[in-house]
N, C-alpha and C positions, 0 to 999 in steps of 0.2 A: 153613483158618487160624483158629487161635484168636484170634476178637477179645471182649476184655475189658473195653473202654470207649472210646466215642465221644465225642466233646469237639470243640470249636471247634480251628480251625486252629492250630497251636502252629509255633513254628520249629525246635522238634527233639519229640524223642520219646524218652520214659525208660524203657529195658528193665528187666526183673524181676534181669537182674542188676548193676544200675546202670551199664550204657554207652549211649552216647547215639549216635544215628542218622538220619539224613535218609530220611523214607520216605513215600510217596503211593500210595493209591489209587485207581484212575482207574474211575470209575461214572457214572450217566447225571447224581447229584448232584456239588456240589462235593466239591474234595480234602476226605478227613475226613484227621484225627489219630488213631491209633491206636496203645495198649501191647499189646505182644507178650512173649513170653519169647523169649529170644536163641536156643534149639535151633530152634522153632519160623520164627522168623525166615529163617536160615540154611536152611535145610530148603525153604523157601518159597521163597526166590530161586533156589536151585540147582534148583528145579522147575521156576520161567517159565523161566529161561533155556537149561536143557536140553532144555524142549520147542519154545525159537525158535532152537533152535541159535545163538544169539550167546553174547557172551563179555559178561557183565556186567561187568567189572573197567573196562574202555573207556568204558562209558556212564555209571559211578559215578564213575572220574573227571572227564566231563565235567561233570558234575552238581556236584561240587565246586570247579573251575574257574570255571563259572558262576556260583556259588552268590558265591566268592571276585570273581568280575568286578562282580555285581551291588552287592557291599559296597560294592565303590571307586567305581563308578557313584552309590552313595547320596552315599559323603564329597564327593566333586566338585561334586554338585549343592548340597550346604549353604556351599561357599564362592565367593568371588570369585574368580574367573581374570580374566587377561590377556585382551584382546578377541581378540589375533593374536599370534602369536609376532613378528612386528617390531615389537609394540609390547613385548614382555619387551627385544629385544635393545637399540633404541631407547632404552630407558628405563637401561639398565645403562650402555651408549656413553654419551648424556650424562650419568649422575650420573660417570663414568671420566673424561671430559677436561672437564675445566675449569679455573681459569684458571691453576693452577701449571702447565698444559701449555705456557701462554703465558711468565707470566711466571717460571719456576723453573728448566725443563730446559733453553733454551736458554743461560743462566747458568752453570749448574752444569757442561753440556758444557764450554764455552769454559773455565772456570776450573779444570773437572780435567783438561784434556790435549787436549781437542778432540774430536777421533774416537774417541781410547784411551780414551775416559771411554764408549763403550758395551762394550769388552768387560766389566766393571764391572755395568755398567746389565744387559746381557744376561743373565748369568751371576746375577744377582737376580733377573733378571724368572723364568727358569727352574728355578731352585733354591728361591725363595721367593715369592715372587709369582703366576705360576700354580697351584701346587698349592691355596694359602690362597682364593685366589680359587676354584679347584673346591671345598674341603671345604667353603665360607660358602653355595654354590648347594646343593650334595648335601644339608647340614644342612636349610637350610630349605625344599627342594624333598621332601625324604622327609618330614621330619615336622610340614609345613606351618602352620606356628607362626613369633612374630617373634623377636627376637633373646635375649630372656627367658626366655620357655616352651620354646624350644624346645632348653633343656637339660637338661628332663625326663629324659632320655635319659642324663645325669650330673648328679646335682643337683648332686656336690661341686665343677662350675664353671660351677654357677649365675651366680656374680658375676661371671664374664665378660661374659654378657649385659647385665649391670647394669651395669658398667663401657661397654661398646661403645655402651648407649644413651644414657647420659653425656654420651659423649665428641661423638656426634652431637649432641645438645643444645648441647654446649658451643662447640660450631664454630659453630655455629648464630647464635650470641651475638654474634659478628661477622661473619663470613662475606658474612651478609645486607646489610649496613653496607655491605661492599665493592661488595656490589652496587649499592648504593643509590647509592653515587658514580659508579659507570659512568653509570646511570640521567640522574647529573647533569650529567655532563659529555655526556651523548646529547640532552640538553633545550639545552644551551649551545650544540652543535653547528649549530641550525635559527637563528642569528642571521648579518646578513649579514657581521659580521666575526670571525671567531673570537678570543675574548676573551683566550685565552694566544697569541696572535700577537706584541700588542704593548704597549710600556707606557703610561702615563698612564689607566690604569683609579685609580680610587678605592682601590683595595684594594694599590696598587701601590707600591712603596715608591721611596726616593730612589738605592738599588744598583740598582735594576730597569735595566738594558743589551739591546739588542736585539742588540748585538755582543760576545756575552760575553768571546769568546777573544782578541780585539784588545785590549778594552777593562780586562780581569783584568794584561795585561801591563805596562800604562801607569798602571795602579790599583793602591795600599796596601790598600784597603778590599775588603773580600768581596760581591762582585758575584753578582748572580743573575739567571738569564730571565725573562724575562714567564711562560713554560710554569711553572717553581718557583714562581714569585710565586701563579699563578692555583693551587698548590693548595694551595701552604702557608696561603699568609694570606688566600685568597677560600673556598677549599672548608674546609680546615681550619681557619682563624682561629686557627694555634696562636702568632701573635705577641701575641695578647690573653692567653695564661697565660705566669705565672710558673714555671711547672715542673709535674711530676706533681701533685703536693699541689692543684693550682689549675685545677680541671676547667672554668673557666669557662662563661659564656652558654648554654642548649641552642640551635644551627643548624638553628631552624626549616623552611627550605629542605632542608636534609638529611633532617630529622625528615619533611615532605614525602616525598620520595623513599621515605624506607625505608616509610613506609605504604605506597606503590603500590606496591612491591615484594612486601610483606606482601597484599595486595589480589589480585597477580596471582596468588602463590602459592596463595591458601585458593581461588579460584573454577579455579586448577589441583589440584586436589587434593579439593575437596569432594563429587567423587560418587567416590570410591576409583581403583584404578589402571583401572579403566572410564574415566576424564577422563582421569588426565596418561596415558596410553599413548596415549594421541588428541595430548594437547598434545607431546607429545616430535618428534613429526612434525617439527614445526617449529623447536624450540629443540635438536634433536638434529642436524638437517641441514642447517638455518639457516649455524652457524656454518664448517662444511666449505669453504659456498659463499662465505661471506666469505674467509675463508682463503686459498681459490684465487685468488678477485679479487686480495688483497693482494699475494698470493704475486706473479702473472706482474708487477704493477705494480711490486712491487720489483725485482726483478729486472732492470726494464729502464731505472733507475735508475743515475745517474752515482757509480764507488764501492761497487756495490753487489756486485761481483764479491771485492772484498777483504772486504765483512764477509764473505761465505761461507768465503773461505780461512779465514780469522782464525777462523771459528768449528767447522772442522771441522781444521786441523791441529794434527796429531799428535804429545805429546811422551810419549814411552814410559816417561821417570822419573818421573811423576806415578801409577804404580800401585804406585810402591811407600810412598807415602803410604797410610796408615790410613784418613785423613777424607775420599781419594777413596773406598773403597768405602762407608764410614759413609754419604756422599750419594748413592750409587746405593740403596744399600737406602731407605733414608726416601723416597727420591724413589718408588720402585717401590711403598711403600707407599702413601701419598700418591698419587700418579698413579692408582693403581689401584683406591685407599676400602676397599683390606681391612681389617679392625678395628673400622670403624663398624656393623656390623650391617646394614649398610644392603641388600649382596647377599641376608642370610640373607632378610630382609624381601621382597627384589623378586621370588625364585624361592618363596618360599612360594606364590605365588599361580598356577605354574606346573599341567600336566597333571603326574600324578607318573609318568608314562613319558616324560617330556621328555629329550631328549640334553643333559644338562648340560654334559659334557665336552666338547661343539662349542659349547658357549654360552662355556664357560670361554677357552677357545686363542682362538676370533674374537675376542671384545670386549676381552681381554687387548690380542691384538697389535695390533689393531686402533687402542686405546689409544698404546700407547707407540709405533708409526708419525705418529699423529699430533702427538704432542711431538718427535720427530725432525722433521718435518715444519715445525712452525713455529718451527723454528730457523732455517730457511730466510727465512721472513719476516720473522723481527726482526733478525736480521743485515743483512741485503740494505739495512733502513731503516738501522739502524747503521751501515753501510760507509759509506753516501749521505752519513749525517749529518757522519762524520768526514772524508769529500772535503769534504764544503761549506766546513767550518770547519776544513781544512788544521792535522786532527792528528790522533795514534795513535787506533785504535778502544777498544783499552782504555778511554781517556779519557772515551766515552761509553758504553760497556757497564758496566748496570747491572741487578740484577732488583729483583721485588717490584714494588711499586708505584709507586715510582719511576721504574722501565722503561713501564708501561703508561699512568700518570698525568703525566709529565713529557717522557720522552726523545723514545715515541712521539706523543704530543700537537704536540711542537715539530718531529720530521720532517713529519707531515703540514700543519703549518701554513703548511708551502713551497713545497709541489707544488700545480701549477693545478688550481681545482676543490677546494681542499682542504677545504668543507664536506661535498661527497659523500665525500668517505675518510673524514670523521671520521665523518660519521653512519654508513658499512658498519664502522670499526674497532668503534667503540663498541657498536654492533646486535651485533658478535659476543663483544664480553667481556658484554654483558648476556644473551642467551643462554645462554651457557655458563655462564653461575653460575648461572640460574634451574632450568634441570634439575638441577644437581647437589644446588640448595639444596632441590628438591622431592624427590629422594634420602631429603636425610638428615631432612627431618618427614614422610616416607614412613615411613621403621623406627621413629618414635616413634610414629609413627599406627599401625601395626604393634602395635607391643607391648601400646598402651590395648586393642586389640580382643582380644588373645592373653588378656591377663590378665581381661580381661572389666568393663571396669569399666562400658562403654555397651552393650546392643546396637544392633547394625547397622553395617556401616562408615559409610555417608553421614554417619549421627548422628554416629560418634565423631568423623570428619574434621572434620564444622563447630564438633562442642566445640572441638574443641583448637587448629585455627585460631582461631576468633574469640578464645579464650584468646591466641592468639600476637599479634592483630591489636591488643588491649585492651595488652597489653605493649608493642607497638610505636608508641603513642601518647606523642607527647614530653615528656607528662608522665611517664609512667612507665618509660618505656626508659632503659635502664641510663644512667646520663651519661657515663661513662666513652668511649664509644660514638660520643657525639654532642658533645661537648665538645673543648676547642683538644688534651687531649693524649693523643686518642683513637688518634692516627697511630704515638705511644710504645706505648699498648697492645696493640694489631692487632698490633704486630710482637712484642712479647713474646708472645703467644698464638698468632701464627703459627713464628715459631722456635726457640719453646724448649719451654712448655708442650704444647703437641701435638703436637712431636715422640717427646717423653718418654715421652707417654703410647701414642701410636701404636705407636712401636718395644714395648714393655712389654705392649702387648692382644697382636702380633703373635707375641713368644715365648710368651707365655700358652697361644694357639694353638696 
């Protein structure tokens, strides 16, 4: 063999007729590198291998396989993965059910038809909703990047990313808030009387009635519960403002809250998904087990047989409404966080031979089982409520916030023991929004690393928390937020603005 120059190890080798090749000599020194001319070459292997009787074609593909395995072996070890894969599935389940599982689908059931309102819902989840949910895994699991970069791949919808990281920010912006009042009404709960039980609290006003529905019949004036009273004008002080225009006082107490909220999330989140794939454990199965407590407890509740009918009978003319389907789709978006970036983000961190496609169908259905699921337990309380107070369940079926902050505050403030329910109710809507809410400054944490602006994850996470943490100080946090007409806002940004924008990333998609 004609050798023409010796040189240090190289990772290929440049023949005389300019193609490149993978080749080794095996001598008592190390591999050298070596230029050959390509006849020579060719000539050369068809020698060893004809005097060892094998087939080199087998062994050069192995060699390239190899060569191929050792790459991705490199890329894998320069990033972070998931400690276990229950902590990938874990972390998707709980950013997937949170509290519109609670307070939204079994609303929306009830008021589009009952039962008929899942063929709807189904017929979404399958058509639009799983698939979005595999392409957002596939995306960021092949080409392991966050919601941004990783449109390399199309730069002309680039701004999709940009948009979806957005839109997570901008949930963000209240979302936490909602938290912060579970948070508060979980602190109120450890007192020996529960405080929306009854009136003559300070914050209570002169309509304040412990017997609404007797007392509304034989009353001109507009009567309210202790439960209303305690959130209107104790948690939200919105009787101190005169309207939108008049943000009043910041609610220091609340302002309280959203720090600890803010506090739990950065020390969830500050050593990358290495910590919340550990914290999910708990804030991801945590809430299940509440659920099932509530569930058998309702259930064996006076009345609470009619909230189930009420909330699963079927009227077959409500599909041919529009705005039943319009709310299955938003809902299966929603319920399931396709649009925010948030999946591309969680599965970036995956192996890239991970079975996406069984990650996608489990934590999907898995999902929207459990929104079916606790329809079961806010009805069963509803039924109860509406035998107590001898009238139609309509009359107390409500969602949003008002269902979890109100209706269900005042069923459990009647059953014996009613501080232990309030503290397992509350433990589970705190839960469930803290995973979700570690989601969605998961895919912003995401992107600062994608784009490069720190290295290291640990570092980028504590930047940008502490950034979140320094925002969440009642000085500086939004007023809007924390202020009496903060309650007008949350719902403009919960049902109009991000619906808009949700449905809008989704056709994008």
């Amino acid at each position: 063999m004609d050798q023409t120059n010796t040189s240090a190890i190289t990772p290929a080798q440049t023949c005389t007729d300019q193609w490149t090749v993978h080749w080794a000599v095996t001598c008592n020194s190390p591999q050298l590198s070596i230029t050959i001319s390509a006849q020579n070459l060719k000539a050369k292997i068809d020698e060893k291998y004809l005097m060892d009787g094998t087939s080199y074609k087998n062994e050069t593909a192995t060699e390239l396989r190899s060569t191929e395995s050792e790459s991705t072996v490199k890329s894998e070890q320069e990033r972070v993965f998931w400690g276990t894969k229950a902590d990938f599935l874990l972390s998707v389940i709980g950013y997937a059910v949170d509290l519109a599982n609670i307070w939204r689908f079994p609303y929306l059931c009830y008021k589009n038809g009952g039962g008929v309102f899942l063929i709807p819902y189904v017929l979404m989840l399958v058509l639009g909703g799983i698939p979005l949910f595999y392409m957002e895994l596939c995306l960021g699991q092949y080409q392991r990047e966050g919601p941004i970069s990783v449109w390399k791949i199309c730069p002309l919808l680039k701004g999709v990313g940009y948009s979806a990281c957005l839109i997570a920010l901008y949930v963000a912006f209240y979302y936490n808030v909602i938290i912060s009042w579970g948070l508060y009404y979980l602190l109120h709960s450890f007192q020996r009387d529960l405080p929306w039980r009854s009136c003559g609290h300070e914050w209570n006003s002169d309509n304040c009635t412990e017997d609404l529905i007797n007392e509304t019949a034989n009353s001109s004036s507009i009567l309210s519960s202790p439960a209303e009273e305690f959130f209107v004008r104790k948690v939200l002080s919105i009787h101190l403002s005169e309207g939108i225009d008049d943000l009043g006082p910041i609610k220091w107490d609340l302002a309280a809250c959203l720090f600890i909220v803010f506090f739990i999330l950065y020390f969830s989140l500050w050593k990358g998904v290495k910590m919340s794939g550990k914290v999910v454990w708990i804030t991801a199965t945590l809430p299940y087990i509440m659920l099932f407590i509530l569930l058998i407890r309702g259930i064996m509740l006076p009345g609470s047989s009619d909230g189930i009918r009420f909330y699963l009978k079927p009227d077959l003319s409500k599909l041919f409404f529009a705005q039943v389907w319009i709310d299955a789709g938003v809902q299966i978006f929603f319920s399931l966080g396709v649009g925010f970036g948030v999946l591309i983000a969680f599965s970036s961190y995956n192996k890239f031979r991970n079975n996406c496609y069984l990650d996608a169908v489990c934590t999907s259905s898995v999902n929207c089982l459990t929104s079916f699921i606790s329809g079961f337990v806010i009805f069963a309380f509803l039924g109860y409520m509406a035998n107590k107070q001898n009238v139609d369940i309509d009359k107390v079926a409500t969602e949003g916030p008002g269902l979890v902050f109100i209706v269900y505050p005042e069923a459990i403030s009647t059953l014996p023991f009613s501080n232990l329910w309030a503290i397992i109710f509350f433990v589970m809507l705190l839960t469930l929004g803290l995973d979700s809410a570690m989601g969605g400054l998961e895919s912003v944490i995401t992107v600062i690393i994608s784009l490069a602006f720190v290295v290291g994850l640990s570092n980028v996470t504590q930047v940008y928390i502490i950034y979140s943490n320094k925002c969440s100080e009642p000085a500086n946090i939004p007023k809007p937020q924390l202020a009496a007409p903060k309650f007008f806002i949350n719902y403009v940004m919960e049902n109009t603005a991000n619906c808009i924008l949700l449905m809008f990333m989704n056709f994008e998609f």
